[in-house]
PAPA-554668 format. One record per residue (C-alpha): residue in three letters; x, y, z; residue number from 1. Coordinates in nm, 3 decimals, decimal comma. Layout:
% PAPA-554668
<r:ALA	c1:X	c2:Y	c3:Z	k:NUM>
...
% end
This chain:
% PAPA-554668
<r:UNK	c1:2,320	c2:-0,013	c3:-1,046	k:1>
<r:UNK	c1:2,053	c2:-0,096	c3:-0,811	k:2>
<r:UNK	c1:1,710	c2:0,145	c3:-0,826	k:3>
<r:UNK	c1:1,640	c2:0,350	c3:-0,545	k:4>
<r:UNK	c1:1,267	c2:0,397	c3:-0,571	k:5>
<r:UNK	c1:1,123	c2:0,719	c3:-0,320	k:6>
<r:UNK	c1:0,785	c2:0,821	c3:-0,308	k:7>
<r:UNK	c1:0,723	c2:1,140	c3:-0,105	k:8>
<r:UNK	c1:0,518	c2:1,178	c3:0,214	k:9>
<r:UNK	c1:0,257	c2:1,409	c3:0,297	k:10>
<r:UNK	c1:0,429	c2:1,463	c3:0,612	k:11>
<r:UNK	c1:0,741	c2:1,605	c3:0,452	k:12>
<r:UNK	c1:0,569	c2:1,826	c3:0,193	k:13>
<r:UNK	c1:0,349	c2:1,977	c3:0,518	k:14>
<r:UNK	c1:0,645	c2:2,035	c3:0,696	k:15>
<r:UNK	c1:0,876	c2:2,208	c3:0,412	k:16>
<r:UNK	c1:0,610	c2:2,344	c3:0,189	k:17>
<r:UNK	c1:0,265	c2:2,419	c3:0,397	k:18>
<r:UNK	c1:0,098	c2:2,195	c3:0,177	k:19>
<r:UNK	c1:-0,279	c2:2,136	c3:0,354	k:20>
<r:UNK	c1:-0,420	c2:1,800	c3:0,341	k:21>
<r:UNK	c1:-0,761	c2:1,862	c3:0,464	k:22>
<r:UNK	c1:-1,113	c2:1,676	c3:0,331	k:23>
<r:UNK	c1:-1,135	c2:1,867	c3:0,028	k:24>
<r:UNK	c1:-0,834	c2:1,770	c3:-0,044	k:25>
<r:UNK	c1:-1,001	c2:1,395	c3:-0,093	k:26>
<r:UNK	c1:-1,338	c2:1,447	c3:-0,207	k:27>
<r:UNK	c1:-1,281	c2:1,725	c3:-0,426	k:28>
<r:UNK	c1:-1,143	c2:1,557	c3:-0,725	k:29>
<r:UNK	c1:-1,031	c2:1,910	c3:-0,894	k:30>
<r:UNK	c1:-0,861	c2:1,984	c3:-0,604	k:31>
<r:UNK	c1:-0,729	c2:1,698	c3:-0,534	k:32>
<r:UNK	c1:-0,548	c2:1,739	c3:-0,880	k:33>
<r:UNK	c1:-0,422	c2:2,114	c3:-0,815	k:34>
<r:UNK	c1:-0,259	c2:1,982	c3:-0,499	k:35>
<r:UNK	c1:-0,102	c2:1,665	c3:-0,658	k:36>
<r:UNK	c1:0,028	c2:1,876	c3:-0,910	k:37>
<r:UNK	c1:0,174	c2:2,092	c3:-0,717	k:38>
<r:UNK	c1:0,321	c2:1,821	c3:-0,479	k:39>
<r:UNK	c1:0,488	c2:1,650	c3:-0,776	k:40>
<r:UNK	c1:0,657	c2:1,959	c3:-0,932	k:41>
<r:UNK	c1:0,790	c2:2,007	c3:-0,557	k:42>
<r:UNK	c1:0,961	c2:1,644	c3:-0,614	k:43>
<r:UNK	c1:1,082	c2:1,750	c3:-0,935	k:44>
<r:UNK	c1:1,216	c2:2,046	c3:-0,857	k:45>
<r:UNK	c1:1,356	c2:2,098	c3:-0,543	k:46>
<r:UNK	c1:1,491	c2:1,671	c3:-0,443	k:47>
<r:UNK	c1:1,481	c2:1,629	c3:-0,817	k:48>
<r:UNK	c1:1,885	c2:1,442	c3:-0,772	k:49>
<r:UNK	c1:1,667	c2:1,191	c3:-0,586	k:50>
<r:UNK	c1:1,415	c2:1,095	c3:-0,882	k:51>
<r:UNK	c1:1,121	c2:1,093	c3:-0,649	k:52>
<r:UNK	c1:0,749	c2:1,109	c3:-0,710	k:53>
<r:UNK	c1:0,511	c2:1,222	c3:-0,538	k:54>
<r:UNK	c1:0,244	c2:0,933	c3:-0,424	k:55>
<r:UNK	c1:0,096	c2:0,669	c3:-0,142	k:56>
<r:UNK	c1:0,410	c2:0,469	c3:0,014	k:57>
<r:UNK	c1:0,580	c2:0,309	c3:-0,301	k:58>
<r:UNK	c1:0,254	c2:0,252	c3:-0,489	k:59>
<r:UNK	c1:0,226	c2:0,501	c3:-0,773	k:60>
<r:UNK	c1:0,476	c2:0,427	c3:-1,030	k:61>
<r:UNK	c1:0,622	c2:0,671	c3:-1,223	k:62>
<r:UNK	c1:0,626	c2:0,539	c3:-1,582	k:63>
<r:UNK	c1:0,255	c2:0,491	c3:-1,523	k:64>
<r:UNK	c1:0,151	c2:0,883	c3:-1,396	k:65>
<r:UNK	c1:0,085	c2:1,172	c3:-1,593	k:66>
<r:UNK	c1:-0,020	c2:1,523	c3:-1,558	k:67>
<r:UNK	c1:-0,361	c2:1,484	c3:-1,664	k:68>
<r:UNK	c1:-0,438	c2:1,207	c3:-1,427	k:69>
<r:UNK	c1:-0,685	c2:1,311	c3:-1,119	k:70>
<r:UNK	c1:-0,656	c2:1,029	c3:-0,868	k:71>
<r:UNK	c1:-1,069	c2:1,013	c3:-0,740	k:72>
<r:UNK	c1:-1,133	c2:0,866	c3:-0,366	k:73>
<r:UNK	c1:-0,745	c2:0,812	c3:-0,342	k:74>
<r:UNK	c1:-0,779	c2:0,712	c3:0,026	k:75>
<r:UNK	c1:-0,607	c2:0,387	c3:0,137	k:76>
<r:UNK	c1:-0,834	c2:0,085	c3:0,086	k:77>
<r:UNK	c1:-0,908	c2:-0,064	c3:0,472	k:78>
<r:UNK	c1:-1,034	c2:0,315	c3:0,505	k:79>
<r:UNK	c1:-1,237	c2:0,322	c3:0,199	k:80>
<r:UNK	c1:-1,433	c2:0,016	c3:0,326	k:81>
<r:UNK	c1:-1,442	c2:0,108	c3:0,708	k:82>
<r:UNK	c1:-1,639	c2:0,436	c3:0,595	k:83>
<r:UNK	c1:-1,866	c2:0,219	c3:0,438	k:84>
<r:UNK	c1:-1,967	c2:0,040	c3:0,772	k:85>
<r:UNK	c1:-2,020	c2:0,321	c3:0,984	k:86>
<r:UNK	c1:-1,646	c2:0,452	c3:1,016	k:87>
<r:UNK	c1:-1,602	c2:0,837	c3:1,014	k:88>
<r:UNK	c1:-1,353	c2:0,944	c3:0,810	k:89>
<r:UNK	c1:-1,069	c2:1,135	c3:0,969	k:90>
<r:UNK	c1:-0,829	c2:1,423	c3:0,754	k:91>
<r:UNK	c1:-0,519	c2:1,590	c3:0,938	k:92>
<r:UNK	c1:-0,393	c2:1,856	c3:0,738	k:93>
<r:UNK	c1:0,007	c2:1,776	c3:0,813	k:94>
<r:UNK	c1:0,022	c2:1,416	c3:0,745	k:95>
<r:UNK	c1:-0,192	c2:1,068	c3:0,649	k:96>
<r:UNK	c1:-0,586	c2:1,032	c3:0,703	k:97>
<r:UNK	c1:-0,688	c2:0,769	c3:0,945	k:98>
<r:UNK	c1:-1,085	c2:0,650	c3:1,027	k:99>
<r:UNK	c1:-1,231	c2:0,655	c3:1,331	k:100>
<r:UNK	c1:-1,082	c2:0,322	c3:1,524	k:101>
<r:UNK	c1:-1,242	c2:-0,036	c3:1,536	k:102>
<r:UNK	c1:-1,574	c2:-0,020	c3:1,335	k:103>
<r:UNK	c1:-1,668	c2:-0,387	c3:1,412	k:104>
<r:UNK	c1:-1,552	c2:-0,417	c3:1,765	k:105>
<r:UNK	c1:-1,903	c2:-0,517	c3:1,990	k:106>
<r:UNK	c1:-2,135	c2:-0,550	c3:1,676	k:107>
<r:UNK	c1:-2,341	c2:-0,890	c3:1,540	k:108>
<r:UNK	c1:-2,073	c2:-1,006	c3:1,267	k:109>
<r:UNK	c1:-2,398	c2:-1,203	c3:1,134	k:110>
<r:UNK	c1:-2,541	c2:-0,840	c3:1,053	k:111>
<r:UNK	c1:-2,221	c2:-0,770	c3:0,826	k:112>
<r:UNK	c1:-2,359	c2:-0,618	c3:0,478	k:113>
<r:UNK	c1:-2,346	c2:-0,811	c3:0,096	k:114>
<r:UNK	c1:-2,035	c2:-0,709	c3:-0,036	k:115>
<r:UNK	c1:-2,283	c2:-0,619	c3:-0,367	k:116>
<r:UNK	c1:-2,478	c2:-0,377	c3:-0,115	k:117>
<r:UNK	c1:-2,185	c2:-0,146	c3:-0,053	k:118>
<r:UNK	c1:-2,198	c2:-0,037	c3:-0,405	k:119>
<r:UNK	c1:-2,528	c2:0,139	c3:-0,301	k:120>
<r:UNK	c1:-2,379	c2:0,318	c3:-0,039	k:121>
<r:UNK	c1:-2,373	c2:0,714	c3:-0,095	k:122>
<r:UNK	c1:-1,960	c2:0,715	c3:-0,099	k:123>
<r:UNK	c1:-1,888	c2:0,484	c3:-0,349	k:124>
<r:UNK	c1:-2,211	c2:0,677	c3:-0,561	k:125>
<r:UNK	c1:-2,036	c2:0,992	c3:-0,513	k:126>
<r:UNK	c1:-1,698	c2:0,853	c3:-0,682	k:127>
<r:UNK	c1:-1,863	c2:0,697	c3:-0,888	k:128>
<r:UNK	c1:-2,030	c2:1,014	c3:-1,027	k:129>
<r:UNK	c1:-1,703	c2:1,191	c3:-1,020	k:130>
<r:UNK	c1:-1,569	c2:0,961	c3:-1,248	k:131>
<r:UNK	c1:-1,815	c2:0,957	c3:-1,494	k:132>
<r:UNK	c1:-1,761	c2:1,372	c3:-1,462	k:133>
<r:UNK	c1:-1,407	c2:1,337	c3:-1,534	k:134>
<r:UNK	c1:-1,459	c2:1,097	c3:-1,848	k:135>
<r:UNK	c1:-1,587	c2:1,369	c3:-2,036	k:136>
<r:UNK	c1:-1,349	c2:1,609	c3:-1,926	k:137>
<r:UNK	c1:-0,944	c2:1,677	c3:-2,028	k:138>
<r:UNK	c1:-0,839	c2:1,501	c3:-1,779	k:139>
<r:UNK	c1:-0,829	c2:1,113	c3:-1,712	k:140>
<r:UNK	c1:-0,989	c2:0,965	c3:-1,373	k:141>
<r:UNK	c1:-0,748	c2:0,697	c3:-1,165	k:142>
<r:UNK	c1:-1,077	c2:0,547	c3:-0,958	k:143>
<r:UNK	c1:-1,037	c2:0,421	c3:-0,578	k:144>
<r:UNK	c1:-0,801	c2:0,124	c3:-0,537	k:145>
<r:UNK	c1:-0,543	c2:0,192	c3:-0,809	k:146>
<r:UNK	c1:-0,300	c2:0,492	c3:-0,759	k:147>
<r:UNK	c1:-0,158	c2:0,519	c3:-1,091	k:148>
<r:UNK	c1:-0,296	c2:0,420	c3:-1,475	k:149>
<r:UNK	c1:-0,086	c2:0,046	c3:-1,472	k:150>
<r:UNK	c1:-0,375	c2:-0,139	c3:-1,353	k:151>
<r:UNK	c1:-0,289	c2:-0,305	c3:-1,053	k:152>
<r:UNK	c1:-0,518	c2:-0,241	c3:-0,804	k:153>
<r:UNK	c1:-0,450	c2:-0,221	c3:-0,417	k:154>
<r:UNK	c1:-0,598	c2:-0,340	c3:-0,135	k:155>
<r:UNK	c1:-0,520	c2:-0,434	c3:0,239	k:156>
<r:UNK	c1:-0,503	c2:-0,794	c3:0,333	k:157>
<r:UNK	c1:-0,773	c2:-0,954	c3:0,488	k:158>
<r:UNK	c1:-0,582	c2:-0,947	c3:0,827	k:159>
<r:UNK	c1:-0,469	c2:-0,631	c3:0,783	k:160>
<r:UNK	c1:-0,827	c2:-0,505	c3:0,749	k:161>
<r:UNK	c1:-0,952	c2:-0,748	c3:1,060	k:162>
<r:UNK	c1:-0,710	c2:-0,572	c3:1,289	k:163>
<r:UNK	c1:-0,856	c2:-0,247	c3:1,159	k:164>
<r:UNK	c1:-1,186	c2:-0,334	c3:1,197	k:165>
<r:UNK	c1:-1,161	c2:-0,519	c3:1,543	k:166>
<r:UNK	c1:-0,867	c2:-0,381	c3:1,726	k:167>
<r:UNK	c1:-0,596	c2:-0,615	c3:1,859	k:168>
<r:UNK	c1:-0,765	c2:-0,836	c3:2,009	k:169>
<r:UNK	c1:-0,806	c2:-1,021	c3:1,715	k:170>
<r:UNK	c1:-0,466	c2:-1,169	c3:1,719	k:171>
<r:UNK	c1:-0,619	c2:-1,359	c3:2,062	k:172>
<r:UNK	c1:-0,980	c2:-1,451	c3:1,868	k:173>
<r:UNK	c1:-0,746	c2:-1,647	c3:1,568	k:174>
<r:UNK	c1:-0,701	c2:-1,879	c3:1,803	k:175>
<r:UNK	c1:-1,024	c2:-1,888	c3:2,073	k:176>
<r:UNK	c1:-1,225	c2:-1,797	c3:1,792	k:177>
<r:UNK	c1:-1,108	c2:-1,924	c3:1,474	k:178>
<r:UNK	c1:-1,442	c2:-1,937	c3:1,326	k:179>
<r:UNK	c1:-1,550	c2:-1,583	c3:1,397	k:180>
<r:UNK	c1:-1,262	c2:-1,423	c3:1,243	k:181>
<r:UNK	c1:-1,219	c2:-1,627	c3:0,947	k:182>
<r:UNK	c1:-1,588	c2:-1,514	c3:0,848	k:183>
<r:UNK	c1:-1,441	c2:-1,139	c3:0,896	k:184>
<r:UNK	c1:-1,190	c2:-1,186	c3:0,667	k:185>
<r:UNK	c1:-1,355	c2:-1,372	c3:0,427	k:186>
<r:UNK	c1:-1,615	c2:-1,100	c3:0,423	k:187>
<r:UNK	c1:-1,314	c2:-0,838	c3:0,362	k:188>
<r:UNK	c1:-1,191	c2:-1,008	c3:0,060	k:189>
<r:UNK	c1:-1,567	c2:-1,051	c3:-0,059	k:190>
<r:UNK	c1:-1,562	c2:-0,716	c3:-0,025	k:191>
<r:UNK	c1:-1,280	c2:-0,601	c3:-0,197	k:192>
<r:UNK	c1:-1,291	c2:-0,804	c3:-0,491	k:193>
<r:UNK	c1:-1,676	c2:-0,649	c3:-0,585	k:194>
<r:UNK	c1:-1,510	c2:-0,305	c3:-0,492	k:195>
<r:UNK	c1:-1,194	c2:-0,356	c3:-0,686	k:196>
<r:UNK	c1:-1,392	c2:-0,491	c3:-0,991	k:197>
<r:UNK	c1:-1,641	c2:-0,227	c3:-0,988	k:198>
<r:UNK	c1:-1,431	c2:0,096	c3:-1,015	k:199>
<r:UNK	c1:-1,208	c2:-0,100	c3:-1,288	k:200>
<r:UNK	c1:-1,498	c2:-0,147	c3:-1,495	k:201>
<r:UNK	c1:-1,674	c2:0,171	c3:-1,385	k:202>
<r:UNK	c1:-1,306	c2:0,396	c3:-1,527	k:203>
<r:UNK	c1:-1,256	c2:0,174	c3:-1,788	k:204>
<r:UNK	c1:-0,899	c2:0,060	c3:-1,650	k:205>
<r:UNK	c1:-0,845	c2:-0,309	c3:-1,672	k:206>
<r:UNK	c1:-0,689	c2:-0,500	c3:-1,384	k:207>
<r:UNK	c1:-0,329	c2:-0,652	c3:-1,420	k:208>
<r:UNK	c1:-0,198	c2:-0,760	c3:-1,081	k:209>
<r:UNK	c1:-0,307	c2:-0,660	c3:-0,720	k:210>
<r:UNK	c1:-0,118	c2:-0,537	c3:-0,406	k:211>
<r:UNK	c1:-0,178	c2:-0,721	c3:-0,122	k:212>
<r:UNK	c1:-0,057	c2:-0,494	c3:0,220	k:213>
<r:UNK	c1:-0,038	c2:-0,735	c3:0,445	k:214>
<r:UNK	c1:0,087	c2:-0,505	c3:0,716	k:215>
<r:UNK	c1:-0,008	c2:-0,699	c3:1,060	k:216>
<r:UNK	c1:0,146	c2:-1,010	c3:0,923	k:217>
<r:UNK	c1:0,443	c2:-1,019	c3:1,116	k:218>
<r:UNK	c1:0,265	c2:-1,026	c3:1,418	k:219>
<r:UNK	c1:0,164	c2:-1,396	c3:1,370	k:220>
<r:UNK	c1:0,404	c2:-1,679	c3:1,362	k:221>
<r:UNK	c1:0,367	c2:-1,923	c3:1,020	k:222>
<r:UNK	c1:0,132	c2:-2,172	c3:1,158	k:223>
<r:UNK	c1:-0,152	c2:-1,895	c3:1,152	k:224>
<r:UNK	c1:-0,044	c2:-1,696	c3:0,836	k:225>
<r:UNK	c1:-0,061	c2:-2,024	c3:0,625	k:226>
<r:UNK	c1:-0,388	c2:-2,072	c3:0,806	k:227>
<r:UNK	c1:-0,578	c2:-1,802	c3:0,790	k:228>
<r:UNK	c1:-0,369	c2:-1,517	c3:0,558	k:229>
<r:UNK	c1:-0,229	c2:-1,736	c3:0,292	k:230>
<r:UNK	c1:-0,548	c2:-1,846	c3:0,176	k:231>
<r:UNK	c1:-0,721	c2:-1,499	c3:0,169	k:232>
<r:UNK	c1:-0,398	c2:-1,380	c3:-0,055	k:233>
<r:UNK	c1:-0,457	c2:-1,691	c3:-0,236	k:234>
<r:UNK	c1:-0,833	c2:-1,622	c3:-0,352	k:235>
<r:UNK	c1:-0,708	c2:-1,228	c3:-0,434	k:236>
<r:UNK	c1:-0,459	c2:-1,358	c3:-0,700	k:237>
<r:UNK	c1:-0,695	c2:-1,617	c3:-0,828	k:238>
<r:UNK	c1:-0,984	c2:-1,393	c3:-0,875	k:239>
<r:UNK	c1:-0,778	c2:-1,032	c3:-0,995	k:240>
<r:UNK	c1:-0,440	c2:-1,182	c3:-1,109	k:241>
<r:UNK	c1:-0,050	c2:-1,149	c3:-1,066	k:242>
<r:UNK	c1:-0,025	c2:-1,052	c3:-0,716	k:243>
<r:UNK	c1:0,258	c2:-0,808	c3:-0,538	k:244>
<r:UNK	c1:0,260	c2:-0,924	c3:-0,191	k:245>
<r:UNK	c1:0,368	c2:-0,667	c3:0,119	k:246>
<r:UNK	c1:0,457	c2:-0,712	c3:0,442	k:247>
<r:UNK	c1:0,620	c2:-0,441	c3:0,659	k:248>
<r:UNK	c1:0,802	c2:-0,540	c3:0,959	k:249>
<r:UNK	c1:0,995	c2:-0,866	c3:0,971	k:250>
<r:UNK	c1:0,867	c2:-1,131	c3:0,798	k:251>
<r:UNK	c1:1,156	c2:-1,427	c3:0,704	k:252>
<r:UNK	c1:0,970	c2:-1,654	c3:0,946	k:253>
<r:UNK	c1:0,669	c2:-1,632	c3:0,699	k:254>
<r:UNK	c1:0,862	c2:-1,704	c3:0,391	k:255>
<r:UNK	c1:0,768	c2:-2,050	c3:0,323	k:256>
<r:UNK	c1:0,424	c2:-1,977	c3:0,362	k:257>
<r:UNK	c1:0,424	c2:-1,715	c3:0,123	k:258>
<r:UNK	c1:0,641	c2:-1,906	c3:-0,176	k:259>
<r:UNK	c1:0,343	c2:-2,143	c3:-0,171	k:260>
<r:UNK	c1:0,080	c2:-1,866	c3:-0,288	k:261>
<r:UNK	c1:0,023	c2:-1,950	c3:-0,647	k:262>
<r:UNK	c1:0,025	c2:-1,632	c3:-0,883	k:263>
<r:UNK	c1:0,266	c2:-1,444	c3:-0,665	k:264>
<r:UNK	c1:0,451	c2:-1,199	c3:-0,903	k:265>
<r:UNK	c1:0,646	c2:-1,004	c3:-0,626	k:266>
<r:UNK	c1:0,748	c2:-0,931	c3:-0,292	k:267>
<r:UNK	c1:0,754	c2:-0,619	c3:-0,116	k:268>
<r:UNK	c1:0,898	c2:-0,646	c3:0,205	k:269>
<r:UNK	c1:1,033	c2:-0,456	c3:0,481	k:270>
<r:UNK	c1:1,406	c2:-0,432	c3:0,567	k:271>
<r:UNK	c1:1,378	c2:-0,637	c3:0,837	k:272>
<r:UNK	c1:1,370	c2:-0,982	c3:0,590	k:273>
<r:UNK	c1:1,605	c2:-1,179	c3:0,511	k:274>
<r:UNK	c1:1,683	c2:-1,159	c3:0,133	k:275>
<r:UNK	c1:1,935	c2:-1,438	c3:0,140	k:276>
<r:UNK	c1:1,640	c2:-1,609	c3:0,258	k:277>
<r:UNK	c1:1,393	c2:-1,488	c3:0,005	k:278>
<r:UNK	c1:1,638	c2:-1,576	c3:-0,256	k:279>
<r:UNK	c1:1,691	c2:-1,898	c3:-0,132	k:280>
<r:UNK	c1:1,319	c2:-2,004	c3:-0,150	k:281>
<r:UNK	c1:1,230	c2:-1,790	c3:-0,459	k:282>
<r:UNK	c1:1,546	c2:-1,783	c3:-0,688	k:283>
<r:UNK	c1:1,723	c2:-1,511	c3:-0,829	k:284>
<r:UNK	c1:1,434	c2:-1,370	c3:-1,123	k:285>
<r:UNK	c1:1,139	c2:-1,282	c3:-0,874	k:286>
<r:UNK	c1:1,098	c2:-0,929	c3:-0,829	k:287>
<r:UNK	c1:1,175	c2:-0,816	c3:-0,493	k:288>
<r:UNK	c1:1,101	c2:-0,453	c3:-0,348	k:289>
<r:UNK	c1:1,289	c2:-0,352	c3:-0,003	k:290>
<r:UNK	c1:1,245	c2:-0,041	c3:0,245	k:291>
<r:UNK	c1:1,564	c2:0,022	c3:0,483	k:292>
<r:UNK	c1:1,515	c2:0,010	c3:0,807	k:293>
<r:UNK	c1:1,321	c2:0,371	c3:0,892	k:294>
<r:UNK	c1:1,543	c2:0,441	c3:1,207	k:295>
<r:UNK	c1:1,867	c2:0,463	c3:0,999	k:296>
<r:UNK	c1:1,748	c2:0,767	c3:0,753	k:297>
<r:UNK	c1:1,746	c2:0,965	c3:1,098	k:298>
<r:UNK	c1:2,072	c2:0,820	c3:1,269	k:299>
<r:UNK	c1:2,353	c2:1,060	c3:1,368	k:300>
<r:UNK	c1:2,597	c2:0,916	c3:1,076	k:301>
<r:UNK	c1:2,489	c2:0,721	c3:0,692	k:302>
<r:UNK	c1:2,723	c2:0,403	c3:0,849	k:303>
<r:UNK	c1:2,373	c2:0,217	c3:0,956	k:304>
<r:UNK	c1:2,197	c2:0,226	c3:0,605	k:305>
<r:UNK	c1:2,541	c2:0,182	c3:0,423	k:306>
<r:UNK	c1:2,612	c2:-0,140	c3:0,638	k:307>
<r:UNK	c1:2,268	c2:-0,265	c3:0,591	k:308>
<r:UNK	c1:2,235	c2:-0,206	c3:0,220	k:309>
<r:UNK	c1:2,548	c2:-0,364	c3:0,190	k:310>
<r:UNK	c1:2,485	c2:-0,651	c3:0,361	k:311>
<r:UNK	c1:2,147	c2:-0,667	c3:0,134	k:312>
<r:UNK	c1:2,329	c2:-0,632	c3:-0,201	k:313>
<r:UNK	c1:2,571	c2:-0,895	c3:-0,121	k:314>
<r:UNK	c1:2,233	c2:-1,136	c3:0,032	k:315>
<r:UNK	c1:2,071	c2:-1,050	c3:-0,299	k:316>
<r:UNK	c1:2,355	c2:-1,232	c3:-0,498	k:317>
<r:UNK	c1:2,232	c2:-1,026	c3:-0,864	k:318>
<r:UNK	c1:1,855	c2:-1,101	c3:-0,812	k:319>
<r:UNK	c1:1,615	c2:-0,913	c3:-0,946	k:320>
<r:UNK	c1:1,608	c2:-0,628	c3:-0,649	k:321>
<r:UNK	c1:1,472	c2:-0,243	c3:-0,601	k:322>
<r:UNK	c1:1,576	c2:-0,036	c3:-0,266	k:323>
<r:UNK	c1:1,255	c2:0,186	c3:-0,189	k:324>
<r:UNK	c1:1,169	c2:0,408	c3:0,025	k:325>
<r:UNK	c1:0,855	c2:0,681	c3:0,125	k:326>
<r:UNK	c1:1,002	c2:0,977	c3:0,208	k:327>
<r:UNK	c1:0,917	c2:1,103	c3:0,657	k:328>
<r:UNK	c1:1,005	c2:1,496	c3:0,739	k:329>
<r:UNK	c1:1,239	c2:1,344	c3:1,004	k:330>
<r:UNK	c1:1,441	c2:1,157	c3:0,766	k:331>
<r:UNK	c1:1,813	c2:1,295	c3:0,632	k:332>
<r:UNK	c1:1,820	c2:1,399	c3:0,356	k:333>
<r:UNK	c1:2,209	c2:1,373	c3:0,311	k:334>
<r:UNK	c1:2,151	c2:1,014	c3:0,433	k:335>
<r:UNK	c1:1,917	c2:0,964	c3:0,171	k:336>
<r:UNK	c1:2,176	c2:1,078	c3:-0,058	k:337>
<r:UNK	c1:2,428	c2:0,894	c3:0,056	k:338>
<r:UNK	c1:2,230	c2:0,591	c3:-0,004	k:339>
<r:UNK	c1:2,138	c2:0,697	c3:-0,328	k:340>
<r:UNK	c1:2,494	c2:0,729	c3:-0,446	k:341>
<r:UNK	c1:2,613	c2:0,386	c3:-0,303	k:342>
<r:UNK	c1:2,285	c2:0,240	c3:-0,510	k:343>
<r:UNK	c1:2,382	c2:0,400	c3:-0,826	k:344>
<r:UNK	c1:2,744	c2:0,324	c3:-0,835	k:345>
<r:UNK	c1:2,698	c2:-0,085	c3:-0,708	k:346>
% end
């Protein structure tokens, strides 16, 4: 048996349910746990043959959730620290949040702000006062940049982030400006690491790994991830520990790169990527998370996701693998089923 991990969108539960996503729904940490709630008894109850929870794409984990958990400024992290340069924060009541685009694009990077300064800003005081609130109250705070009571924190990669912050363009400055953007990105994972460490001192949760979403990083070749992604990765796991490493689209040409950050603990990588590759370079015991390919939970028949799963299970040659997945109203459900069968009986 191989797991089949789902975590279930916003999107889906908007679509089938009327569930409202709207600002409240964010800042309003007792909200925010009435609608959770209510989300997750909607995975239990009506997809419950799937064993699917309710959080952010394959982040919460379920053996670390419970009902008196409140999850307080659970907004995804490049957001979190784009609102606190001057980005306005964007809710859309039938899917994800978003920011307003490109906070940094035409403004003095020399003007950027200590990465100790942004505790001072009036977000980050106004978690920070929920979750003293909720630490005298029944239920137990999960603070910004940790979805779930395990401990390992989540951020954005430094590239990630840049691209955020600066728009495309960026992917021209790595190499006319080299200089300018590495100073953004160390300045990101300044940044994080004071944020990160704050709220897990601040809720009392310790920190025991990181996830690093390195989503734009297969949109450079490997000369200019080991150059300038690698090492931001690098100073993540050596300053908050064991890290989970993610890339979305695909990323075998980056492999090498990647097996020489020290304190990696695990990949989570998009269907795209070779695993005969990954296992290869990494042996059989790391940890490996893998999302099918999106377009075959919406083809006409299950034969794309069946032939690709296959091919993955064979590639995988009994290494230590999970098949995940985040649940989109356009996917099929009996093609998610169908998958989830084949997984269980392999």
């Amino acid at each position: 048996m191989i797991p089949f991990i789902g975590t279930l969108s916003k999107g889906w539960l908007a679509k089938y349910n009327n569930i409202v996503f709207d600002r409240d729904y964010y800042f309003d940490p007792e909200k925010r746990h009435e609608i959770d709630r209510m989300c997750s008894e909607i995975a239990a109850k009506d997809i419950a043959d799937l064993d699917i929870i309710y959080s952010e794409s394959n982040l919460g984990q379920a053996a670390y959730i419970s009902e008196d958990q409140v999850l307080v400024g659970g907004i995804q992290p490049n957001m979190i620290l784009g609102m606190l340069i001057g980005a306005d924060f964007c809710p859309n009541d039938a899917m994800d949040a978003d920011i307003s685009p490109t906070p940094l694009k035409g403004k003095d990077l020399d003007d950027l702000p200590t990465p100790e300064s942004l505790l001072q800003h009036e977000t980050i005081r106004l978690f920070d006062e929920q979750i003293q609130q909720l630490q005298g109250s029944a239920l137990t705070p999960i603070p910004p940049f940790f979805w779930d009571a395990s401990g390992r924190a989540t951020i954005h990669g430094a590239l990630t982030t840049a691209q955020k912050f600066l728009g495309e363009d960026i992917f021209i400055d790595l190499m006319l400006q080299p200089d300018k953007i590495v100073k953004v990105m160390d300045w990101i994972t300044d940044c994080y690491i004071v944020l990160v460490r704050h709220f897990s001192e601040l809720a009392d949760l310790p920190i025991t790994s990181v996830h690093v979403g390195e989503c734009s990083a297969s949109l450079v070749n490997d000369s200019l991830f080991h150059q300038f992604v690698a090492p931001q990765a690098q100073r993540i796991a050596e300053s908050q520990g064991p890290l989970r490493f993610h890339t979305c689209g695909p990323s075998t040409h980056l492999l090498p790169s990647i097996n020489k950050i020290t304190g990696l603990a695990s990949l989570d990588i998009g269907g795209g990527t070779s695993i005969a590759r990954v296992r290869e370079l990494f042996g059989k015991d790391l940890p490996v998370d893998i999302a099918p390919p999106a377009p075959d939970f919406s083809a006409q028949t299950a034969e794309p996701i069946l032939a690709w799963a296959q091919q993955v299970v064979a590639d995988n040659a009994g290494g230590t693998l999970k098949i995940v997945y985040h649940l989109e109203p356009n996917y099929d459900l009996d093609i998610v089923r169908v998958l989830h069968d084949y997984l269980i009986n392999e």
